[in-house]
SELOLUM-77269 format. One record per atom (N, C-alpha, C, O, CB): residue in one letter; x, y, z. Coordinates in pm, whole numbers, padded with zeros to 5 digits, always signed. Glycine has a CB too. Layout:
<lumvos>
AXYZ ...
</lumvos>
This chain:
<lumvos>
X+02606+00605-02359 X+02533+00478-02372 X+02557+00388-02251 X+02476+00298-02227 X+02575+00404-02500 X+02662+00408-02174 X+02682+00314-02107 X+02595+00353-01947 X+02524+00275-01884 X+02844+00292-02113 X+02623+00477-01917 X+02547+00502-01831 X+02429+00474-01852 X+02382+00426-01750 X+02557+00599-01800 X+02338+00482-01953 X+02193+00498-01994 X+02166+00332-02010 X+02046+00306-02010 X+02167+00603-02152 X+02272+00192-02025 X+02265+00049-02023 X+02263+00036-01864 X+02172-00016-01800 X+02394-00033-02107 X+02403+00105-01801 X+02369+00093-01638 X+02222+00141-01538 X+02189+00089-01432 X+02481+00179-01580 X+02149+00259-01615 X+02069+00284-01536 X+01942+00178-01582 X+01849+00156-01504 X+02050+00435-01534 X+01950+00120-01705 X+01831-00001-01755 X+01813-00096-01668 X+01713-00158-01631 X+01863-00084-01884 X+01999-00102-01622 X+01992-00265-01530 X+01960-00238-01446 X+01905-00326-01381 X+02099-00359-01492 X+01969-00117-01392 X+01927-00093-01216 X+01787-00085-01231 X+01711-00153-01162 X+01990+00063-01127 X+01754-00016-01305 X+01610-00034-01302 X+01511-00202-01350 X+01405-00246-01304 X+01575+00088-01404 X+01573-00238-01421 X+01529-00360-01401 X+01559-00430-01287 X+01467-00476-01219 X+01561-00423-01491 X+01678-00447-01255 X+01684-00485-01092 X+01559-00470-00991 X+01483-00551-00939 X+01792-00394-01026 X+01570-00353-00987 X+01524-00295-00837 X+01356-00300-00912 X+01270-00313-00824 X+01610-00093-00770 X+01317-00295-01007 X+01167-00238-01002 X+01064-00314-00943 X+01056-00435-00964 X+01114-00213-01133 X+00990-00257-00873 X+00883-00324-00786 X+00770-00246-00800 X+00774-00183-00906 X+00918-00339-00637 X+00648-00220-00718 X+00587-00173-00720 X+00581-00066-00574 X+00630-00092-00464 X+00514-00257-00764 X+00521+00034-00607 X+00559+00204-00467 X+00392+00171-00456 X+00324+00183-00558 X+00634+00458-00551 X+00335+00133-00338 X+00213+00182-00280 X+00208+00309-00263 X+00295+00336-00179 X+00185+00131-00168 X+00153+00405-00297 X+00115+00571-00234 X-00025+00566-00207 X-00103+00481-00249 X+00141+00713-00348 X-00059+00701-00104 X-00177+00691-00085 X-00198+00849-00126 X-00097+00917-00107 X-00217+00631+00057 X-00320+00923-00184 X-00328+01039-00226 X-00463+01066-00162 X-00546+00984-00124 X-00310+01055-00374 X-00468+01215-00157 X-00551+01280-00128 X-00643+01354-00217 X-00651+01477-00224 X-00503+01335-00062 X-00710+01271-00280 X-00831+01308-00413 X-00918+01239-00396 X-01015+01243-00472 X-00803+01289-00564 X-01397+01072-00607 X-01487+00993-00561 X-01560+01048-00649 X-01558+01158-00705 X-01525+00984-00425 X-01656+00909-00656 X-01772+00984-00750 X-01912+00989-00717 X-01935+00887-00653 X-01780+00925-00876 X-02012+01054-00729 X-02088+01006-00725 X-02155+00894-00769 X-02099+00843-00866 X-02109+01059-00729 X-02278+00823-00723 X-02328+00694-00705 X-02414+00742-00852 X-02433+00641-00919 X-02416+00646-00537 X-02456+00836-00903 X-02564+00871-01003 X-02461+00800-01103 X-02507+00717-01181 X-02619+01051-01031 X-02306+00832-01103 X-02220+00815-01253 X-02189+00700-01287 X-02109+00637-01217 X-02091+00878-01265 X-02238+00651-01390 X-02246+00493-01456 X-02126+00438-01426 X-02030+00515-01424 X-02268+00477-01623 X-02110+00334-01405 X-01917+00250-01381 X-01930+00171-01445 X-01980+00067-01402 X-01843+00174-01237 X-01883+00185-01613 X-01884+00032-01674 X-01748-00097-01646 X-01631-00097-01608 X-01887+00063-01847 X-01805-00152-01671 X-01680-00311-01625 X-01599-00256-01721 X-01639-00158-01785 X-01726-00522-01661 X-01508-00297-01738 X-01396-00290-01801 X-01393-00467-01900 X-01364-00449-02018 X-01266-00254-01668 X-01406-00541-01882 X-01380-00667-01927 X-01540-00737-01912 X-01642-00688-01865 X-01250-00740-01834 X-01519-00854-01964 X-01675-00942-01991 X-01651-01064-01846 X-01731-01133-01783 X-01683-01053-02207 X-01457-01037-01835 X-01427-01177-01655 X-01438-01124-01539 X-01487-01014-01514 X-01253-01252-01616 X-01390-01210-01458 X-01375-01128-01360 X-01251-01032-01349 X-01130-01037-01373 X-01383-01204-01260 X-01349-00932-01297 X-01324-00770-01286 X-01168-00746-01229 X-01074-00683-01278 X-01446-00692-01167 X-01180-00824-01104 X-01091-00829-00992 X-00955-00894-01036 X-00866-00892-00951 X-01158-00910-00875 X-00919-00963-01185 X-00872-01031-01186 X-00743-01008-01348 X-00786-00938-01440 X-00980-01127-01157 X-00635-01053-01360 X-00595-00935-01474 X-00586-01059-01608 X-00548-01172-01639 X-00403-00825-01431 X-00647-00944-01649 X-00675-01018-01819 X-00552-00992-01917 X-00470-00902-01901 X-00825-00938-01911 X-00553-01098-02035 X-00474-01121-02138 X-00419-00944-02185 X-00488-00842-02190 X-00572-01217-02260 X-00293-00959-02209 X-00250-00811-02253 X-00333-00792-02409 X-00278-00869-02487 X-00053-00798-02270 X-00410-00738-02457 X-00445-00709-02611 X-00329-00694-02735 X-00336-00664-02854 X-00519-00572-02609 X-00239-00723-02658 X-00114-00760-02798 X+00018-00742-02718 X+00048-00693-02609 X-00112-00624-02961 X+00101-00817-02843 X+00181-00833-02781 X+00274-00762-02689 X+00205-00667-02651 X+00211-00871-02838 X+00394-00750-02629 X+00452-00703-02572 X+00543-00537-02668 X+00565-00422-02630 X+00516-00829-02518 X+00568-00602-02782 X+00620-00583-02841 X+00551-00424-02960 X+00612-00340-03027 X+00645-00718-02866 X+00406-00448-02936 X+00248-00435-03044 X+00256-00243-03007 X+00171-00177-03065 X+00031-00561-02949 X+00339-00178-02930 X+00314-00078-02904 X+00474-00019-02963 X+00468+00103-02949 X+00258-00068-02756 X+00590-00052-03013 X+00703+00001-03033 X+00633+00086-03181 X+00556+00039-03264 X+00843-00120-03042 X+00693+00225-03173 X+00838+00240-03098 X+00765+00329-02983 X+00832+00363-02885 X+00989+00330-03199 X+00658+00360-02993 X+00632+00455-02903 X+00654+00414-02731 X+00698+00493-02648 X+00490+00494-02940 X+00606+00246-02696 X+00678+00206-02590 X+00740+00073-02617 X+00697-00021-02684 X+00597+00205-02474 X+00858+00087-02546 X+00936-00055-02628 X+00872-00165-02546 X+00793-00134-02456 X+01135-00070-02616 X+00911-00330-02580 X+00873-00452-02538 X+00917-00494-02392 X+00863-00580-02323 X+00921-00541-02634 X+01045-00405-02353 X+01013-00466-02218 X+01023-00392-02107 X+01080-00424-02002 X+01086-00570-02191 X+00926-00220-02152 X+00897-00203-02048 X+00750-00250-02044 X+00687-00280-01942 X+00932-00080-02014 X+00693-00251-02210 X+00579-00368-02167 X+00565-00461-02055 X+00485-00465-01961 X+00575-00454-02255 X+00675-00545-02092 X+00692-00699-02014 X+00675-00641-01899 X+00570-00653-01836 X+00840-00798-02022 X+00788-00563-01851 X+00774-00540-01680 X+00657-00476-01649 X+00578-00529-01571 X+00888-00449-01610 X+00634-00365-01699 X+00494-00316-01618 X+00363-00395-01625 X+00281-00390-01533 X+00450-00178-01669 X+00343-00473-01747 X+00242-00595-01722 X+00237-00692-01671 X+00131-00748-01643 X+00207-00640-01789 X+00403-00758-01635 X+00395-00922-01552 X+00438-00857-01452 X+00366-00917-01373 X+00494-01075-01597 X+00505-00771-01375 X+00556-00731-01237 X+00434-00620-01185 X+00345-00658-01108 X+00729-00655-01248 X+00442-00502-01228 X+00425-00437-01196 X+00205-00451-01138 X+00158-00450-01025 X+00509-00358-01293 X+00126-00461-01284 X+00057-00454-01271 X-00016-00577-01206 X-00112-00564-01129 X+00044-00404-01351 X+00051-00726-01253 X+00078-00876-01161 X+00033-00801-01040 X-00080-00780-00994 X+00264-00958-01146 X+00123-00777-01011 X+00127-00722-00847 X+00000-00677-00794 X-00070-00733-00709 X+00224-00593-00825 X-00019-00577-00850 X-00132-00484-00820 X-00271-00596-00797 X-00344-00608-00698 X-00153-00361-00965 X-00272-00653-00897 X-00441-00779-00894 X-00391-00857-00743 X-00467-00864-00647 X-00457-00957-01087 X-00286-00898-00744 X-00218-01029-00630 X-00258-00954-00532 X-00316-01011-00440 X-00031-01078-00619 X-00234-00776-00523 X-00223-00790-00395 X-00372-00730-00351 X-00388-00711-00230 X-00088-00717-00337 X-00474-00702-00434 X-00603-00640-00433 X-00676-00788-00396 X-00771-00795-00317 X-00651-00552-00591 X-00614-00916-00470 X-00704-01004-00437 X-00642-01070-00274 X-00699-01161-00215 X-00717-01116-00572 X-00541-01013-00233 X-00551-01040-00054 X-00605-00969-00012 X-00625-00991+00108 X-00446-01041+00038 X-00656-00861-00056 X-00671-00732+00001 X-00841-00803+00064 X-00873-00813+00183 X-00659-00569-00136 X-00937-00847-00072 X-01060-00855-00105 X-01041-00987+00013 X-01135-00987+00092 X-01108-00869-00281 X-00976-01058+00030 X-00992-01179+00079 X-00972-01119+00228 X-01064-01133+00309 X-00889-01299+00018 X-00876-01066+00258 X-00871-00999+00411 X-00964-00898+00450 X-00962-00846+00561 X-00744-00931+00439 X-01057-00866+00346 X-01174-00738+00376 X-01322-00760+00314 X-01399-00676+00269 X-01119-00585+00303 X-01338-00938+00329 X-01445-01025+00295 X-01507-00940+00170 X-01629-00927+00178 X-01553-01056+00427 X-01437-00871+00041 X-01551-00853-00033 X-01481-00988-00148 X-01368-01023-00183 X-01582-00664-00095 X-01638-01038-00180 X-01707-01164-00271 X-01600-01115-00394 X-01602-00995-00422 X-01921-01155-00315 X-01535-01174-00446 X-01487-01126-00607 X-01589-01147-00729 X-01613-01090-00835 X-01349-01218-00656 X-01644-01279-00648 X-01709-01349-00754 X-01859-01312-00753 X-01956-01370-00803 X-01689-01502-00739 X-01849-01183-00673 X-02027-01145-00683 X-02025-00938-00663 X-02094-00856-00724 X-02145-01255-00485 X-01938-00919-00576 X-01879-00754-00615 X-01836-00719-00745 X-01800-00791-00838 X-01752-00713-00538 X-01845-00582-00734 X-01808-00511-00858 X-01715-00427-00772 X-01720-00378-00659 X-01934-00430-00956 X-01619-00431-00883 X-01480-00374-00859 X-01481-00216-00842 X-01405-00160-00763 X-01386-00412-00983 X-01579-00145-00926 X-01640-00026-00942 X-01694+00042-00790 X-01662+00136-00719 X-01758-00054-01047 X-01773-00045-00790 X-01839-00013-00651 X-01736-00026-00528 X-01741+00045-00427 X-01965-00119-00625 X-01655-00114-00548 X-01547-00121-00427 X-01460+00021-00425 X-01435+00092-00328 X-01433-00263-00455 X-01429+00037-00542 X-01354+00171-00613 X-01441+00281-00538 X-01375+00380-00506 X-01368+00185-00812 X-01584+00286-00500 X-01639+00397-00540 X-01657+00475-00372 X-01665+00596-00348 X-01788+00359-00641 X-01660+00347-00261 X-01645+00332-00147 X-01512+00336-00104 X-01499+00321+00017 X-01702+00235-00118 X-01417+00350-00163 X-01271+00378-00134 X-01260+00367+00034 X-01242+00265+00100 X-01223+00541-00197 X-01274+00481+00073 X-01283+00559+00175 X-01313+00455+00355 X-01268+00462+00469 X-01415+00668+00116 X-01407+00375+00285 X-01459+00263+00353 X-01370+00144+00420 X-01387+00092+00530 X-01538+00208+00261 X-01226+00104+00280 X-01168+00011+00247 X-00986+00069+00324 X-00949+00184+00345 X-01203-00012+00069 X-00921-00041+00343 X-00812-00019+00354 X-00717+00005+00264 X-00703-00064+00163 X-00788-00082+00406 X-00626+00131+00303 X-00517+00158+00185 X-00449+00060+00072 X-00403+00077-00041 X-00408+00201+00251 X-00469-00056+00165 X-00405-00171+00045 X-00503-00167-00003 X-00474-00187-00121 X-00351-00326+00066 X-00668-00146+00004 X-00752-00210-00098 X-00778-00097-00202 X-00812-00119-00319 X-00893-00272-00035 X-00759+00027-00148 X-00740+00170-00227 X-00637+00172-00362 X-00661+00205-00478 X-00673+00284-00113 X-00469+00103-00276 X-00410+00137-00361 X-00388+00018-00450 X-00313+00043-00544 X-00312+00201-00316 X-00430-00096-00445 X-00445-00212-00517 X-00526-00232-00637 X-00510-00275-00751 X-00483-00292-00441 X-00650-00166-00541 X-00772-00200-00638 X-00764-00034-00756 X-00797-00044-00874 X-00965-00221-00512 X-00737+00044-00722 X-00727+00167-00811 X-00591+00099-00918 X-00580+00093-01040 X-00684+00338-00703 X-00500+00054-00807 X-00421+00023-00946 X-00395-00093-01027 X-00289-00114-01087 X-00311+00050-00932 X-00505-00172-01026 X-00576-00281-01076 X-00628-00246-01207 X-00596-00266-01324 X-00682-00323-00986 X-00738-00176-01130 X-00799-00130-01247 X-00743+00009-01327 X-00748+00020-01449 X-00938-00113-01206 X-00708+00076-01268 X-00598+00181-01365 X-00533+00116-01470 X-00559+00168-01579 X-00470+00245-01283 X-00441+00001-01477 X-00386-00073-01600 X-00494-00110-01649 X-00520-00052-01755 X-00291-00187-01585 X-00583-00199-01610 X-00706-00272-01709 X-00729-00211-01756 X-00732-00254-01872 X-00820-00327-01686 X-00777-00030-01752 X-00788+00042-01848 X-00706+00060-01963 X-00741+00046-02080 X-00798+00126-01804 X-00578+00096-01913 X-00467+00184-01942 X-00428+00103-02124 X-00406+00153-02234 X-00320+00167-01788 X-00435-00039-02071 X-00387-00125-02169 X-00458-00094-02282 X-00409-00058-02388 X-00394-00264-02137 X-00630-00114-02247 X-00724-00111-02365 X-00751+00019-02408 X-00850+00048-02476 X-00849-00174-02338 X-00652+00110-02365 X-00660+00255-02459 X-00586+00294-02522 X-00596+00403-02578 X-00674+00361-02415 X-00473+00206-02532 X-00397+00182-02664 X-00443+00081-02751 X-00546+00017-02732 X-00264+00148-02640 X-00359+00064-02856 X-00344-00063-02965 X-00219+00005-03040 X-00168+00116-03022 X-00501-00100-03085 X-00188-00091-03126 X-00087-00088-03234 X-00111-00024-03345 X-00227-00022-03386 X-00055-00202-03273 X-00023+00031-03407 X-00052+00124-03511 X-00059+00287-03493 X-00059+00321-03374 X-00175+00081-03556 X-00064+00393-03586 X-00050+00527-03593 X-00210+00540-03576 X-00286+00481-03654 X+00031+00592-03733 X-00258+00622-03469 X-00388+00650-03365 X-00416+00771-03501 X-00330+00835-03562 X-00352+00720-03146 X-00552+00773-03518 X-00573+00920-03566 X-00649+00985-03477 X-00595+00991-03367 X-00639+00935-03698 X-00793+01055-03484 X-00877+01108-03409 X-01026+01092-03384 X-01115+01113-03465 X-00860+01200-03433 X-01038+01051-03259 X-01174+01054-03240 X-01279+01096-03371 X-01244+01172-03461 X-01189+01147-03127 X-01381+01048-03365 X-01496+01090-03476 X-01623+01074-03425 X-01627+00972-03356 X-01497+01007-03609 X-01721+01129-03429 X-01859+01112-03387 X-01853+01207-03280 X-01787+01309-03258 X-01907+00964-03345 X-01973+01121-03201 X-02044+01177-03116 X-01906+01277-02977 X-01920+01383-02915 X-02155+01028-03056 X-01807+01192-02980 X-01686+01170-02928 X-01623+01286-02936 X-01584+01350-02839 X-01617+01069-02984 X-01607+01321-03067 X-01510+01417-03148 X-01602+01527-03097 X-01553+01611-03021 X-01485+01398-03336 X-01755+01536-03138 X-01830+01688-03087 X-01803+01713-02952 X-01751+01818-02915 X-01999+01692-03096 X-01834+01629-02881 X-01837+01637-02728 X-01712+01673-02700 X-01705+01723-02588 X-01877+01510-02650 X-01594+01666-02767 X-01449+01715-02714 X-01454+01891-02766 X-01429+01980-02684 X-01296+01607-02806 X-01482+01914-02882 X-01475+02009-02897 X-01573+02101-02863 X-01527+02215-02869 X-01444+02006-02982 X-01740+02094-02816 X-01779+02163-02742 X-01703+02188-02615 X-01687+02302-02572 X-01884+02128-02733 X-01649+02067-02547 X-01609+02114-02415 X-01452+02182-02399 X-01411+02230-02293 X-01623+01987-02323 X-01372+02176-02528 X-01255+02172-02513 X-01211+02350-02599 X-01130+02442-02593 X-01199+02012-02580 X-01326+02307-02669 X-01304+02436-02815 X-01224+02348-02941 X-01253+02394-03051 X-01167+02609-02760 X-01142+02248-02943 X-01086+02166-03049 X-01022+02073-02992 X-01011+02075-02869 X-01003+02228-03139 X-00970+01979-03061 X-00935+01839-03037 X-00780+01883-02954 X-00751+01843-02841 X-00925+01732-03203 X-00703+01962-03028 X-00560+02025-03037 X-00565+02095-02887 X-00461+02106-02824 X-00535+02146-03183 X-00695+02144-02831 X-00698+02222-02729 X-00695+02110-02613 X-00611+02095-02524 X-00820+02323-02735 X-00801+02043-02638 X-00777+01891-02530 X-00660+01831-02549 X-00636+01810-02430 X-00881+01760-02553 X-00565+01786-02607 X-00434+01741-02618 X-00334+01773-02565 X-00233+01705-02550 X-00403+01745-02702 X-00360+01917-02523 X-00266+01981-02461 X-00279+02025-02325 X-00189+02056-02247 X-00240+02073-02529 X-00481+02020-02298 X-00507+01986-02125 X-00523+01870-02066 X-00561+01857-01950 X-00618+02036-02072 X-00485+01754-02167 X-00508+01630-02122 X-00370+01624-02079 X-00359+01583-01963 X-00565+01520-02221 X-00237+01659-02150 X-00113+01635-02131 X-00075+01729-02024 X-00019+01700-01918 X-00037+01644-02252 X-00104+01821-02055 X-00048+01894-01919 X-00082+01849-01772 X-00007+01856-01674 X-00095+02034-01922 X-00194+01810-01775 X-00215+01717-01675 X-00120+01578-01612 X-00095+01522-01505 X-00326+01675-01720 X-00095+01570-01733 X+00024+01426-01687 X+00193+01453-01683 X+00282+01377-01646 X+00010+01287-01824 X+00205+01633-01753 X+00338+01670-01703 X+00344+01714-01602 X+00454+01723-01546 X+00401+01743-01762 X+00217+01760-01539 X+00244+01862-01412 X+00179+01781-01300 X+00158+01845-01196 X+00169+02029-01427 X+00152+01687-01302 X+00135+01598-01143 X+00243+01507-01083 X+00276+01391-01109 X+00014+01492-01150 X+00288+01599-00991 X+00399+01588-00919 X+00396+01458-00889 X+00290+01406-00855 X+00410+01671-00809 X+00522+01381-00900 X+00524+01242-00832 X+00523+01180-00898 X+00595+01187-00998 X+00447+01197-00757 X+00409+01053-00867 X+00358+00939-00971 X+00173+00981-00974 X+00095+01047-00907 X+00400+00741-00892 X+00172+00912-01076 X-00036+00951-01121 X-00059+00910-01212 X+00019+00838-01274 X-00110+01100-01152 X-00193+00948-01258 X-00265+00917-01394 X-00314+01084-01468 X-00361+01170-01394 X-00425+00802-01353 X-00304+01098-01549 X-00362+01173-01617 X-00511+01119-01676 X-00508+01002-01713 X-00267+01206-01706 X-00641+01189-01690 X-00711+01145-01746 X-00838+01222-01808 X-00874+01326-01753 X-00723+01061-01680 X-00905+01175-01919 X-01027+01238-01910 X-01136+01158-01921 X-01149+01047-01971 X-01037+01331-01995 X-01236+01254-01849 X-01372+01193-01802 X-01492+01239-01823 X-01514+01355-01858 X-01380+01183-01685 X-01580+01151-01803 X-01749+01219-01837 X-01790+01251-01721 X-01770+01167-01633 X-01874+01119-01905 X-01873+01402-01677 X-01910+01381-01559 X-02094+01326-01585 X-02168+01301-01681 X-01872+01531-01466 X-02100+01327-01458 X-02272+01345-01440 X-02379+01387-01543 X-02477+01323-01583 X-02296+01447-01344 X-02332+01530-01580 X-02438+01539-01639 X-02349+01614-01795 X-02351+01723-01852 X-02565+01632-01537 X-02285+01498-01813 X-02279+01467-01971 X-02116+01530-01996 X-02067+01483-02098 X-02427+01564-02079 X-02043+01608-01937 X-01939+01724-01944 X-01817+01659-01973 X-01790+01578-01885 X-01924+01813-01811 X-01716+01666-02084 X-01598+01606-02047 X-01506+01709-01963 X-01529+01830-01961 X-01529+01555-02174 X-01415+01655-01905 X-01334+01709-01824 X-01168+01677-01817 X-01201+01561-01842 X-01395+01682-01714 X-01037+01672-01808 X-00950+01608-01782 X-00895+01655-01644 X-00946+01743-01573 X-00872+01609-01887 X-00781+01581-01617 X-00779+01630-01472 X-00658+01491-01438 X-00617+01410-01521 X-00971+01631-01372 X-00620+01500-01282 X-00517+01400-01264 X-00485+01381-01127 X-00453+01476-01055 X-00398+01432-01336 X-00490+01287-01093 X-00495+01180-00917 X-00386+01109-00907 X-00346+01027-00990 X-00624+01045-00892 X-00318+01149-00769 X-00220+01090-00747 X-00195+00957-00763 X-00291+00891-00801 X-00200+01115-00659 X-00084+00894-00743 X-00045+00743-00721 X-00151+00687-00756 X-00216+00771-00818 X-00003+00693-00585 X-00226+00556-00748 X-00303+00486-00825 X-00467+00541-00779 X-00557+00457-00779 X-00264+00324-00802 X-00490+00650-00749 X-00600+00705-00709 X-00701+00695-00878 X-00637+00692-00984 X-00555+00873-00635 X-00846+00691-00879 X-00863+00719-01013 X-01018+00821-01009 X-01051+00857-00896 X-00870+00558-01107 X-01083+00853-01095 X-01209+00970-01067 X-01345+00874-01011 X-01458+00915-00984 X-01262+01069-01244 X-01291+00729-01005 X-01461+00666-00910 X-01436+00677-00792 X-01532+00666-00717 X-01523+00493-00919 X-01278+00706-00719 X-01327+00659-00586 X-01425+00823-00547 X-01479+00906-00620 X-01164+00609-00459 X-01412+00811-00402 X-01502+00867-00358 X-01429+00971-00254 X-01482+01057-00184 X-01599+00770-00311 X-01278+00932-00265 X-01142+01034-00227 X-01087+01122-00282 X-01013+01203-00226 X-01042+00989-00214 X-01128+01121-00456 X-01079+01182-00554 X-01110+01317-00559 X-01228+01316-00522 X-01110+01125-00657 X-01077+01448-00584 X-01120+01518-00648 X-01195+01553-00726 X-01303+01611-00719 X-01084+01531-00663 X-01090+01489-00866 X-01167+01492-00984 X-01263+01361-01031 X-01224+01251-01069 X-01068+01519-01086 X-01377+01402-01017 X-01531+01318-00999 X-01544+01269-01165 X-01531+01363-01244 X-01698+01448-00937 X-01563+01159-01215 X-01660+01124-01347 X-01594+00983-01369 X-01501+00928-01310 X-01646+01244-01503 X-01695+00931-01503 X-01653+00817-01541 X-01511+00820-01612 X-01510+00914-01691 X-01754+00764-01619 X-01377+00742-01610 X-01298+00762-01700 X-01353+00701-01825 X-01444+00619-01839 X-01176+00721-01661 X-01269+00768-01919 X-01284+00737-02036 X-01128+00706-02131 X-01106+00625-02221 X-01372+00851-02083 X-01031+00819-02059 X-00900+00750-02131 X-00808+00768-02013 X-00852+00819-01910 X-00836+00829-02287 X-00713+00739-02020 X-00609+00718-01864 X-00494+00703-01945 X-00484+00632-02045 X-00636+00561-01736 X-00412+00774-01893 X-00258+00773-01890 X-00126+00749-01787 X-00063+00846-01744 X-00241+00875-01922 X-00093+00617-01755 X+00019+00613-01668 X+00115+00715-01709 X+00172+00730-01817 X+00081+00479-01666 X+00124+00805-01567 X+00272+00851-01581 X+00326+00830-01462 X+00361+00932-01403 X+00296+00996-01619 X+00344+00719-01403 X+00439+00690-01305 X+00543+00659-01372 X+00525+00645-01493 X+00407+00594-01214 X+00695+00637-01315 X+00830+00619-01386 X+00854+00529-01453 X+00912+00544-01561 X+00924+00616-01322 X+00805+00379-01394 X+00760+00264-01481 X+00724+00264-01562 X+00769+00166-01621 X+00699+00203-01463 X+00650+00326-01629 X+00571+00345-01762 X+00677+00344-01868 X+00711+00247-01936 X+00481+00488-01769 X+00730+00482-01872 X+00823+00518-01962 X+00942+00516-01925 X+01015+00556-02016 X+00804+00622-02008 X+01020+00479-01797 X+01155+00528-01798 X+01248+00427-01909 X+01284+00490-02008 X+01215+00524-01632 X+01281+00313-01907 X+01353+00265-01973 X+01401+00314-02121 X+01509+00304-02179 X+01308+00170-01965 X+01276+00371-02156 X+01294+00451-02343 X+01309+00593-02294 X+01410+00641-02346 X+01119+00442-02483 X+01242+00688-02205 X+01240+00824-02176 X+01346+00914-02049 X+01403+01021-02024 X+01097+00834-02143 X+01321+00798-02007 X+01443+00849-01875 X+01348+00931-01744 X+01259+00883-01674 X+01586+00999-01958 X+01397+01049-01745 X+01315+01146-01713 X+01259+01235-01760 X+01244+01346-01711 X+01342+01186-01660 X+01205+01182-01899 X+01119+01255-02037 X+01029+01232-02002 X+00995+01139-02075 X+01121+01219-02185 X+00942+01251-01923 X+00783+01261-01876 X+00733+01321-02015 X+00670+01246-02089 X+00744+01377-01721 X+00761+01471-02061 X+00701+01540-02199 X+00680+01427-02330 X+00586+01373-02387 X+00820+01669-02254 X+00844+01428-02339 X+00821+01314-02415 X+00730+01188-02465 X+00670+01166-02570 X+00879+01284-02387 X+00743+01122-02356 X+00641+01002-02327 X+00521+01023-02387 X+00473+00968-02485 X+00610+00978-02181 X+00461+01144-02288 X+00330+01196-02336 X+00290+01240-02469 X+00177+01219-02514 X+00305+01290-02270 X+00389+01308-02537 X+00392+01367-02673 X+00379+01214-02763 X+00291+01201-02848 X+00553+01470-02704 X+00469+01112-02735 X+00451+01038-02814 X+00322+00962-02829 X+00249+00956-02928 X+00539+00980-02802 X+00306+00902-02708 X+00213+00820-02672 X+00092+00871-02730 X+00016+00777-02754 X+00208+00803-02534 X+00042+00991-02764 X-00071+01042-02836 X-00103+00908-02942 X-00216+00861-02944 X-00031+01201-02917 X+00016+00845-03040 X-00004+00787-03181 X-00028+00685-03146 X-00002+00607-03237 X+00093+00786-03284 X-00068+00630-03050 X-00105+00453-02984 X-00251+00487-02929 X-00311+00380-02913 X+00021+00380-02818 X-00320+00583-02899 X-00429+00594-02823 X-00553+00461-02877 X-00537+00393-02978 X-00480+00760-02842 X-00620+00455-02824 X-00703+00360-02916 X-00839+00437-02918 X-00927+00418-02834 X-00719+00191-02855 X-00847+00522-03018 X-00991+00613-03032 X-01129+00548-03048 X-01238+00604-03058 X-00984+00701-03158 X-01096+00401-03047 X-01214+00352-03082 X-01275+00279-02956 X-01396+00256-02948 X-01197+00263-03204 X-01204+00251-02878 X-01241+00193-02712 X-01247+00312-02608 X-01232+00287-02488 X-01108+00080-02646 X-01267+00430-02647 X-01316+00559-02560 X-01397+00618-02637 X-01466+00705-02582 X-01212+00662-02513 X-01417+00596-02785 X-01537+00622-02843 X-01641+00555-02787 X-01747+00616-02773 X-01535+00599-02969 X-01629+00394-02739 X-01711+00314-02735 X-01758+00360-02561 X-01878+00371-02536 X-01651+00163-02782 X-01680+00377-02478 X-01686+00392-02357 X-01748+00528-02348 X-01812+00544-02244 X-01561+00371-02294 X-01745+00657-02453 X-01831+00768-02405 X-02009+00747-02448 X-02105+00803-02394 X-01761+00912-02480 X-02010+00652-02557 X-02104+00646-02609 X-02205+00543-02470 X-02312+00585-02427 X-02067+00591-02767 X-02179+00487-02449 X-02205+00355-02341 X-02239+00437-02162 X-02296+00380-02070 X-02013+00232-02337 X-02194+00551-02161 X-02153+00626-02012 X-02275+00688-02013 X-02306+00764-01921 X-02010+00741-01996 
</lumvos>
């Protein structure tokens, strides 16, 4: 215990935020919905409390990864936007995302990991998650063969990307779900990415996320985190894509 209290404090100490830059866009055909009804560019109210996700993640690695970590990320996307004249108040964050390539690494790794949390948050909620239903649920299991089969290529995705990343799955173009996973705050709009489509659910697995409860339980994390998903804000987001 005591080692595992010493490594809490160090990590609370020291945690900041790691810029990376990765080597993984979408096409212009694939819908980019906003994420929020404000501005885009800008980080909105957490959807519950700090606390609203235990036990699966405790309250303050909440706290830190939402007031430090992801703080950060908007602060430093909105110097970014201000040193690389794009309008906040008339751009879409999407489209900035989608031009990556165009933009400077701070605006790459800012603005991906801007909006990577804005997602990230609203695909949880509180409470025991059950399973997709509808249109949602078919479309996984045509593409997956069963729900149980995607669960386990969505996760493997977020055990086996070396480093820091997102795990995620997505709609492509012409209708397909897919999962797949982009380094450091890379996500499937830019136009650097690999893996091409709209997201639909996203999973931090950088160390921040989970270390304080998991350590170096990456599996873990993931295994748990299944029972927080919020099936009803990626229902809404495949239906909408």
């Amino acid at each position: 215990m005591a080692t595992y209290n010493k490594s809490r404090r160090a990590f609370i100490k020291t945690t900041g935020l790691a810029a990376g830059i990765g080597i993984t866009g979408i096409p212009s055909l694939v819908k980019a919905m906003p994420l929020t009804a404000g501005n885009a560019f800008s980080q909105q109210p957490l959807p519950y409390d700090y606390k609203g996700l235990e036990p699966v993640i405790d309250a303050m690695t909440m706290e830190i990864h939402y007031s430090k970590h992801a703080a950060t990320y908007a602060k430093n996307l909105a110097d970014a936007c201000a040193a690389e004249k794009v309008d906040i108040n008339n751009a879409k964050l999407e489209d900035v995302l989608r031009n990556a390539s165009k933009y400077s690494a701070k605006m790459r790794n800012n603005g991906g990991g801007h909006y990577n949390h804005e997602l990230f948050w609203q695909c949880m909620k509180p409470g025991t998650a059950t399973k997709p239903e509808g249109k949602l649920a078919a479309a996984i299991d045509q593409s997956f063969g069963s729900f149980e089969a995607f669960k386990t290529q969505f996760s493997d995705a977020g055990k086996n990307r070396f480093g820091s990343g997102w795990a995620w799955l997505v709609v492509t173009t012409d209708k397909k779900l897919v999962t797949g996973s982009t380094p450091n705050q890379d996500n499937p709009l830019m136009d650097v990415s690999d893996l091409k489509g709209m997201p639909l659910l996203g999973l931090d697995v950088w160390e921040h996320a989970y270390y304080l409860k998991y350590q170096n339980k990456r599996p873990d994390y993931i295994n748990n985190w299944w029972n927080v998903v919020n099936w009803d804000f990626v229902q809404k987001r495949f239906e909408q894509a």
